[in-house]
C-alpha positions as CSV (number, residue, x, y, z in Angstrom):
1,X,119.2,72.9,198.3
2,X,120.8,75.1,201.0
3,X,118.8,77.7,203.1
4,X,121.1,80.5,202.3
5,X,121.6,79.4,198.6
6,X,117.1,79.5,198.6
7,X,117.6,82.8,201.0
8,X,119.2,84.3,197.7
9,X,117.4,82.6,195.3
10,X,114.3,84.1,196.3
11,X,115.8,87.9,197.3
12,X,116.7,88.1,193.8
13,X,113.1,86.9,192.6
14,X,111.4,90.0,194.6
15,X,114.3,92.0,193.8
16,X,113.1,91.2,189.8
17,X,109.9,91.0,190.2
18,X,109.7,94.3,192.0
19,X,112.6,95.9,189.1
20,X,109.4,94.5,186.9
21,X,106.9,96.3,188.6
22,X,108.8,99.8,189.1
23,X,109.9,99.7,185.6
24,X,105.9,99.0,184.7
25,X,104.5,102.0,186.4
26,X,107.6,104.2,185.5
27,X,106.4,103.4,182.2
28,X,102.6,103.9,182.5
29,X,103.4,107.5,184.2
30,X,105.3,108.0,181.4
31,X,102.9,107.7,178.6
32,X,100.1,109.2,180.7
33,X,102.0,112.3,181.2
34,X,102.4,112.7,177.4
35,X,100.9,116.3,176.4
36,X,100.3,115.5,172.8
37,X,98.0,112.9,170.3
38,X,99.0,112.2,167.2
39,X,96.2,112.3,164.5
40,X,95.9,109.3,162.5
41,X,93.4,111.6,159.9
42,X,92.0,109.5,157.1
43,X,94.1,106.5,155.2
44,X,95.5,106.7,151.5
45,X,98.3,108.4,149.6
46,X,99.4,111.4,149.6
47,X,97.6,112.1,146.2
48,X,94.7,111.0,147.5
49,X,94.8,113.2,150.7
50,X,95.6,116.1,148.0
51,X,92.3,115.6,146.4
52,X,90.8,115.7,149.7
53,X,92.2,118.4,150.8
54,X,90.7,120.7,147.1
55,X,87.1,119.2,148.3
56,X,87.4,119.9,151.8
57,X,88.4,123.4,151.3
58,X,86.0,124.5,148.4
59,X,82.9,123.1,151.2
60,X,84.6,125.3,153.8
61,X,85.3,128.3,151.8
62,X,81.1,128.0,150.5
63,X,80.3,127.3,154.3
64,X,81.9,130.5,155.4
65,X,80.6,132.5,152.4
66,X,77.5,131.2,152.5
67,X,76.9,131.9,156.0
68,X,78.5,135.3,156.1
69,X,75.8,136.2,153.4
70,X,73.3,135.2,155.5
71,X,74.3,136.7,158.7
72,X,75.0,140.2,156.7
73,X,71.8,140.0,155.2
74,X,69.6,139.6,158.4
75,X,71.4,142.5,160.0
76,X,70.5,145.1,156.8
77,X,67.8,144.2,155.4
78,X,64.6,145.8,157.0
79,X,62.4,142.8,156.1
80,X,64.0,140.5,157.4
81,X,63.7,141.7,160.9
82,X,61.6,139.5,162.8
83,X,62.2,136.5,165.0
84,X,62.8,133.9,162.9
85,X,65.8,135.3,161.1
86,X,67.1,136.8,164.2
87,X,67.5,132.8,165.2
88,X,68.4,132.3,161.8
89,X,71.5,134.8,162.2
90,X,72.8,133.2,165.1
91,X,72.5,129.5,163.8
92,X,74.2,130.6,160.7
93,X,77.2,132.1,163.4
94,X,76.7,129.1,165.5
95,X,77.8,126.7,161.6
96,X,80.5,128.7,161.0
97,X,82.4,128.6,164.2
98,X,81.4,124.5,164.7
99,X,83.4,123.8,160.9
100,X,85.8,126.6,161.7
101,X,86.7,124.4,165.3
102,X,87.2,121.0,163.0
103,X,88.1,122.0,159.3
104,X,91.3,124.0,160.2
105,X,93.0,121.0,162.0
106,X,91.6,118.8,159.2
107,X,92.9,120.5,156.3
108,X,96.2,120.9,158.2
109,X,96.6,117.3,158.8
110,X,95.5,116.5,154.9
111,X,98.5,119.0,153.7
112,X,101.0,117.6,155.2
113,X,102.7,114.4,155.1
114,X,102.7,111.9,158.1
115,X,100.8,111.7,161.3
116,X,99.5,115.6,162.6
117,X,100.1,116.1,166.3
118,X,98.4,118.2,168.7
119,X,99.0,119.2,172.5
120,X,96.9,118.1,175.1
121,X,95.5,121.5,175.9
122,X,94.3,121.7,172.0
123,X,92.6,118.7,172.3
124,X,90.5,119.6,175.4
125,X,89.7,123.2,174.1
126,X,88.9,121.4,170.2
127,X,86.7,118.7,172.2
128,X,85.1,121.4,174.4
129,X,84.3,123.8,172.3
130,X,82.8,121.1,169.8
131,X,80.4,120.2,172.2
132,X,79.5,123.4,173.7
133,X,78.9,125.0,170.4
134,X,76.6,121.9,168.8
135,X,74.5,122.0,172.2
136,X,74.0,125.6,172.0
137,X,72.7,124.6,168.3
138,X,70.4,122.2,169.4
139,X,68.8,123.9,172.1
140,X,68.0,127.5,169.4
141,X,66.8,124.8,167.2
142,X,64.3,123.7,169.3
143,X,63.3,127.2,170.0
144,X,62.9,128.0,166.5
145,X,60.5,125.1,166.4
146,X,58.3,126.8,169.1
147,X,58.7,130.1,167.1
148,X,57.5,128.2,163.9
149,X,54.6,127.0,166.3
150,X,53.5,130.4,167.6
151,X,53.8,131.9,164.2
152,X,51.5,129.4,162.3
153,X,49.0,128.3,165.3
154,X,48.6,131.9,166.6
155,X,49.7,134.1,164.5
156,X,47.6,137.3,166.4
157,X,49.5,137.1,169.6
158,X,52.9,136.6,167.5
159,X,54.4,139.9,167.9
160,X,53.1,139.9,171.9
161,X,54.5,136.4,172.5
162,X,58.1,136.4,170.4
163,X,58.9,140.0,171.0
164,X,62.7,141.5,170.9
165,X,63.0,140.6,174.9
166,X,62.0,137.4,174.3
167,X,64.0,136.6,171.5
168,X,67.2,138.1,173.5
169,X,66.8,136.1,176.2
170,X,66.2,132.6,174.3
171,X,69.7,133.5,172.2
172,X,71.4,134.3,175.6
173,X,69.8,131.3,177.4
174,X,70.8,128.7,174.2
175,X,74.9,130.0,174.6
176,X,74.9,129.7,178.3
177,X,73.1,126.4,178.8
178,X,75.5,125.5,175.9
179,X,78.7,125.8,177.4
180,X,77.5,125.3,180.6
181,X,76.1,121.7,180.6
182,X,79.6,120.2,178.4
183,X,81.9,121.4,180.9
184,X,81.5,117.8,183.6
185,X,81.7,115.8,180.1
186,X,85.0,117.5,178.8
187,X,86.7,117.0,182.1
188,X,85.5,113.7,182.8
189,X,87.0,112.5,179.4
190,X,90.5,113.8,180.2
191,X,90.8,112.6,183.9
192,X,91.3,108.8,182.8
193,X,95.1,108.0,181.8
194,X,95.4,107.3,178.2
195,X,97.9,104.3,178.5
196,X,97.0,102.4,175.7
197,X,98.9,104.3,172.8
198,X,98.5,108.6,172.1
199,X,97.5,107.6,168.4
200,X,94.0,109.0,167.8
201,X,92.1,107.4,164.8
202,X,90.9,110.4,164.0
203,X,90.7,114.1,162.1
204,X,90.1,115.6,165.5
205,X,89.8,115.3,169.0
206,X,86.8,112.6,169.2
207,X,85.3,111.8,172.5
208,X,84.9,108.0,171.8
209,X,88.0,107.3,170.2
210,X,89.6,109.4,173.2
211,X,87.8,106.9,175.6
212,X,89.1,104.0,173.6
213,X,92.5,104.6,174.8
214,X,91.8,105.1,178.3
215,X,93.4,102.0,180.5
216,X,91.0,102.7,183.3
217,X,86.9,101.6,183.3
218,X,84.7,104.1,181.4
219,X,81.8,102.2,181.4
220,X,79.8,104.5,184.0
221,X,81.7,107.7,182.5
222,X,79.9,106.3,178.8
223,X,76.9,105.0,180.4
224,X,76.9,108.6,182.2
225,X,77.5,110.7,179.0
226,X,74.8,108.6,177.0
227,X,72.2,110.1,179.7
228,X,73.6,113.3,179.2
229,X,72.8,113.3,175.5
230,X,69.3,111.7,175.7
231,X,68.5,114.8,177.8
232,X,70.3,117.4,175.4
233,X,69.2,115.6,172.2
234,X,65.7,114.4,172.8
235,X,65.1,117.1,175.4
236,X,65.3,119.6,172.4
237,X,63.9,117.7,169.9
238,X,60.5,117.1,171.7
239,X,59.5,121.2,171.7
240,X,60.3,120.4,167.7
241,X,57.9,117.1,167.1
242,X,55.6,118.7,169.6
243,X,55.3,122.1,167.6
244,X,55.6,120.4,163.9
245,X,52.5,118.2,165.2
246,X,50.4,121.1,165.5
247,X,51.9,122.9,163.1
248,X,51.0,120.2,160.7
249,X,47.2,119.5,161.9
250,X,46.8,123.5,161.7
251,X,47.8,123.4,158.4
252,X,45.6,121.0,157.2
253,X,42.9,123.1,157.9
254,X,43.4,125.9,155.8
255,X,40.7,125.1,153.1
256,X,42.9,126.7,150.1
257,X,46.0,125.4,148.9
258,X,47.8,128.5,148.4
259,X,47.4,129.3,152.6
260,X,48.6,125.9,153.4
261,X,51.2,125.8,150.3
262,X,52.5,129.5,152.2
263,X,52.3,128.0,155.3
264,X,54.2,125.5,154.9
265,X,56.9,127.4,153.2
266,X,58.0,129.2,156.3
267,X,58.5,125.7,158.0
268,X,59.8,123.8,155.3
269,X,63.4,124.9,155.8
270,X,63.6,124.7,159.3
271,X,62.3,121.2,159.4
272,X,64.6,120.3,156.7
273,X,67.7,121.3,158.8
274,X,66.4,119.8,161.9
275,X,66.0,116.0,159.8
276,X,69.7,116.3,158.5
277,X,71.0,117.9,161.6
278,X,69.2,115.7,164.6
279,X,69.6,112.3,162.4
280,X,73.4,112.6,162.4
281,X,73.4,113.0,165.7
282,X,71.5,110.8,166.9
283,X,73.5,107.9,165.2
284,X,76.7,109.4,166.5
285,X,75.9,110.5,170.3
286,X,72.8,108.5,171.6
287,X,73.9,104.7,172.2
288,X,75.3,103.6,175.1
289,X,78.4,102.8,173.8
290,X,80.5,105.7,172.8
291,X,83.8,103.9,171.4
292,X,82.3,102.2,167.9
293,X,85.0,101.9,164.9
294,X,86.7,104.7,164.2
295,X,85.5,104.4,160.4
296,X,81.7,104.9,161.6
297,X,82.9,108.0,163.5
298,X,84.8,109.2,160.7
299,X,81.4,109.2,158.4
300,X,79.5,110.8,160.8
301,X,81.7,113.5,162.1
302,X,82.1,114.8,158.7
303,X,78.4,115.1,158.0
304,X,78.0,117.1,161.0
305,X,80.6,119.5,160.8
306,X,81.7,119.6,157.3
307,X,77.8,118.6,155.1
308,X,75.7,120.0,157.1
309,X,77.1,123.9,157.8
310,X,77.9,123.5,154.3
311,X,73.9,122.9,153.1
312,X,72.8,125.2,155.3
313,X,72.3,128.4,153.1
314,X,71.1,126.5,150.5
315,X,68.7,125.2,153.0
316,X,66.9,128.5,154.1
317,X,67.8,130.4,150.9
318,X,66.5,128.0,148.1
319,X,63.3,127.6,150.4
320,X,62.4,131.0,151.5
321,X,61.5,133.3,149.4
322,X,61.9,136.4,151.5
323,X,65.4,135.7,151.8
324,X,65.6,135.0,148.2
325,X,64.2,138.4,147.4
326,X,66.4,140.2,150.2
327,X,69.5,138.6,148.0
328,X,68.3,139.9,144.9
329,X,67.9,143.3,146.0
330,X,71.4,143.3,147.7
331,X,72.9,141.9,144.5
332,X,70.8,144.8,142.3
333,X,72.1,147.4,144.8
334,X,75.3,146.4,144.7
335,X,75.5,146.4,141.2
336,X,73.8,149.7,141.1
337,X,76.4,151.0,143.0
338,X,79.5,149.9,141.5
339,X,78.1,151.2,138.4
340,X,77.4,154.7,139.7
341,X,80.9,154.9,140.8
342,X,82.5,153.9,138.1
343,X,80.6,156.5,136.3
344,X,81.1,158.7,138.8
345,X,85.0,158.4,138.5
346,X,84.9,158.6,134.5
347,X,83.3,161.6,134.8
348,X,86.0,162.7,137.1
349,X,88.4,161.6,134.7
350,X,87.0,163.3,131.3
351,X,86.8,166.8,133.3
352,X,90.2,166.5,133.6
353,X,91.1,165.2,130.1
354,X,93.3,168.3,128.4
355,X,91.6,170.8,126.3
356,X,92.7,171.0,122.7
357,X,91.4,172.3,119.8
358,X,89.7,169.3,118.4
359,X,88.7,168.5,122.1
360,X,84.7,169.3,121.0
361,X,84.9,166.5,118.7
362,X,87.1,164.2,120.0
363,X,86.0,164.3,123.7
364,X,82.1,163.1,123.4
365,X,83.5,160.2,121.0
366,X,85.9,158.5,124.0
367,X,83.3,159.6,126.4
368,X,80.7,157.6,125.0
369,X,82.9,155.1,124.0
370,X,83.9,154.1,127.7
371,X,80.5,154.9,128.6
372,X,79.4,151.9,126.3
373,X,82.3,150.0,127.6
374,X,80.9,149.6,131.2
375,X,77.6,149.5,129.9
């Protein structure tokens, strides 16, 4: 073959090869630079995602009543002005801001038809605040586990130990060590390029399922993360096994079963919530591998943020009986109340009834009457 006709030849191969290559990485900047994901959500019909949508929103409309309740009734009620119910207060504001973070963009996405997008920025704050707010849960649930402890194991130097300082502090030290400590793991998730594809098999923005689309390595990012949670997770579950040990072996002791059945009573809800809320976790956040099927993730993610807020006052309301008794005397006041002022504006209303000449007669007949009526 001739030189020059090979000369050309083999201009025009770089000369593709490099098109190839430009056209490749004009591409790949491309779909990293895209500033939204599209939410795959859960699979079925729209009648199906309909029916999801009813259930979804009745545990979400209980969670936030629920909760509420709780968090109103702390704040009145003179009894239940101690320690416990203080962390109690902020645990039950801590549930309703981690389903109000996931359930909005779920229900959204379950309303409407087709694939539910949402902007980069949204997905860093969703995935942020998700994080921040579960840590700062985990870390006031170990320290209502050392509260229980003090309580049941040395109950004279309760007040001295868990006073109102104290308990400031711990609530102050559980939000900032909260948000502090998920800030690296948030920004390490977004600085890989998602080249793979900007569909998320997903209701929200998932950590694992936003690492499965990365192009780059994340194995030291996962491997890096895991560490992370082992610390958060089994750093504030070890105050809990540690203080339920003890609290146990004390109980055990108390020679009547009345002391230990009442003893037990003001741990039993707090250890229920920590076996419901530190098992989910556990199978979703500690492994070294944070990208598992998307299915799995689905499962587990719901029982987090959707079952688990949502059992929650039934939790420390159906097991504590001082919290039962403040919600009976709210509901007996409140009904007290509305019946004194609906009394009080009938009796308003029959002073102003006109006066006629039969009035005598007529006038204690329709007041009774409507009297009996609200009766």
């Amino acid at each position: 073959m001739c030189p020059s006709v090979q000369r050309r030849q083999l201009l025009l191969g770089n000369h593709y090869h490099f098109t190839r290559s430009r056209k490749k990485e004009y591409m790949m900047r491309n779909i990293s630079s895209a500033t939204e994901f599209c939410l795959l959500g859960f699979p079925g019909s729209q009648e199906l995602h309909h029916i999801l949508f009813a259930i979804f929103f009745f545990f979400y409309s209980v969670t936030l009543m629920g909760n509420t309740v709780i968090i109103v009734i702390v704040c009145v009620d003179k009894r239940l002005q101690s320690p416990m119910y203080f962390f109690l207060g902020h645990l039950s504001a801590l549930e309703i801001m981690i389903t109000s973070i996931i359930m909005p963009m779920l229900l959204w996405g379950l309303l409407l038809p087709g694939m539910h997008t949402v902007s980069l920025a949204a997905c860093v704050t969703q995935l942020f605040l998700y994080l921040a707010v579960g840590t700062t849960e985990f870390v006031l649930v170990g320290a209502m586990a050392v509260d229980r402890y003090v309580a049941v194991c040395n109950p004279l130097r309760y007040n001295i130990i868990m006073n109102s300082h104290t308990c400031i502090w711990v609530v102050i030290v559980s939000w900032v060590f909260g948000f502090l400590s998920e800030i690296w793991p948030v920004y390490a998730t977004f600085q890989f390029t998602f080249c793979k594809s900007n569909l998320l098999d997903h209701f929200f923005c998932e950590r694992g399922q936003l690492l499965k689309l990365s192009c780059g390595d994340t194995l030291f990012t996962e491997f890096v993360l895991f560490l992370m949670a082992v610390v958060i997770i089994i750093g504030s579950l070890t105050p809990t096994i540690v203080s339920y040990t003890y609290i146990i072996s004390t109980i055990l002791k108390i020679p009547t079963a009345s002391g230990r059945r009442k003893a037990f009573s003001t741990c039993a809800s707090h250890f229920t919530f920590v076996v419901i809320g530190y098992g989910s976790c556990l199978f979703l956040y500690v492994k070294p591998k944070q990208t598992q099927a998307a299915e799995y993730n689905k499962i587990v993610s719901l029982f987090i943020s959707v079952v688990t807020p949502f059992l929650n006052p039934f939790i420390f309301t159906l097991r504590n009986d001082k919290v039962k008794e403040a919600l009976r005397d709210g509901m007996k006041r409140c009904s007290r109340s509305e019946f004194i002022s609906a009394s009080t504006n009938l009796l308003k209303d029959y002073s102003l009834w006109p006066r006629h000449r039969n009035s005598a007669l007529e006038e204690p007949k329709s007041h009774s009457g409507m009297l009996s009526r609200i009766c």
